[in-house]
Every structure is written in C-alpha cells, then in structure tokens.
C-alpha positions in Angstrom: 154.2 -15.4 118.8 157.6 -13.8 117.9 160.5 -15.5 120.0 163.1 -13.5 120.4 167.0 -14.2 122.2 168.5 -11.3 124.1 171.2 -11.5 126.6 171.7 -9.7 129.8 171.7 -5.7 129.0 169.7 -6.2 125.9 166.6 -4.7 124.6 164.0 -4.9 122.2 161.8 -2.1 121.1 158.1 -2.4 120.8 157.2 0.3 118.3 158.8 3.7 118.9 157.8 3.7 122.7 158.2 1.0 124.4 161.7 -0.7 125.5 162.1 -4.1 126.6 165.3 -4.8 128.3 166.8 -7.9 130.2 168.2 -6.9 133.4 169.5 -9.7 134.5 169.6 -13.6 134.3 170.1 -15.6 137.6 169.6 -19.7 136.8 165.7 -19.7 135.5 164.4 -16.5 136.8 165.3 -13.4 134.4 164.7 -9.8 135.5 163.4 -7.8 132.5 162.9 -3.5 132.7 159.9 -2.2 131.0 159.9 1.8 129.8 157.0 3.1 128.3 154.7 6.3 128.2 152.7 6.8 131.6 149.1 6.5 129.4 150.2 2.8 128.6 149.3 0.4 131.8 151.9 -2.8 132.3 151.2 -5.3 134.5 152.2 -8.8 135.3 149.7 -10.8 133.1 147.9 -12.1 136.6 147.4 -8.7 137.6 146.0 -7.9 134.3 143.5 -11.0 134.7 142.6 -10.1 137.8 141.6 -6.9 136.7 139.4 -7.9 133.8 137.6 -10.7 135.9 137.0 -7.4 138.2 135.9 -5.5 135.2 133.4 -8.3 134.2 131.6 -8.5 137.5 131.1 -4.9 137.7 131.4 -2.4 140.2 129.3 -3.9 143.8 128.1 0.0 144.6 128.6 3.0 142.5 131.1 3.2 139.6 134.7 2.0 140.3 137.6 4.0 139.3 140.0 2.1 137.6 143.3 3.0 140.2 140.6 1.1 142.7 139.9 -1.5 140.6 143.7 -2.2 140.4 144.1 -2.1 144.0 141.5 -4.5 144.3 142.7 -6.9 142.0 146.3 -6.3 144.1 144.4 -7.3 147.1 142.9 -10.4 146.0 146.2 -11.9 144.4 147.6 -11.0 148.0 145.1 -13.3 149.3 146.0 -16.0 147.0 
C-alpha cells in the first residue's frame, strides 16, 4: 500500500485519469473529491462489497442489469 500525505486542496493523480483531491479536513473525518472518466465505476468500498456479494448470488429471476444491481446493493446498506 502506498501512503501518501496531502493537505487540504491537494491531489494525487492515479494514472493520467483519475484525480484524487482532499476537500477538506474537519477533526478525523476528511472529505476527499474523486474525478474520473464516466466508464470507470467509484464507490465507497461497502457499496462495492455489497455489489459483488450481489453478483455472487446471482440474479433471483432473469438477468440483472448492473444499474439494478447497484440500487439493490444501495437498498440493503440502507437497511443496515
């Protein structure tokens, strides 16, 4: 894992396309502003498990697009 210090109004890049930039820093929370191409998904990394535990089980009827699958996985962590 690279570990990397940036302070507020920073960035890091991510290959050519992708920017990383902190936002702002208030006591332990720090908001961080993600730009990258629309064909590259970003989600919070519980979103993103959600999603592949939905992927592994399989659509229940028919085959799932993946903007529903997203939703679904949306909806369960609301349920949390």
């Amino acid at each position: 894992m690279l570990v990397l210090t940036r302070k507020s109004n920073q960035s890091i890049m991510i290959g050519d396309d992708i920017e990383v930039s902190v936002l702002s820093i208030m006591g332990e929370k720090v908001r961080i502003g993600i730009q990258a191409p629309r064909d590259i998904p970003v989600f919070r990394k519980e979103v993103y498990l959600e999603i592949q535990q939905e992927r592994a089980m399989g659509p229940a009827s028919g085959e799932e697009s993946f903007r529903d699958q997203v939703d679904t996985a949306l909806r369960r962590l609301g349920d949390s």
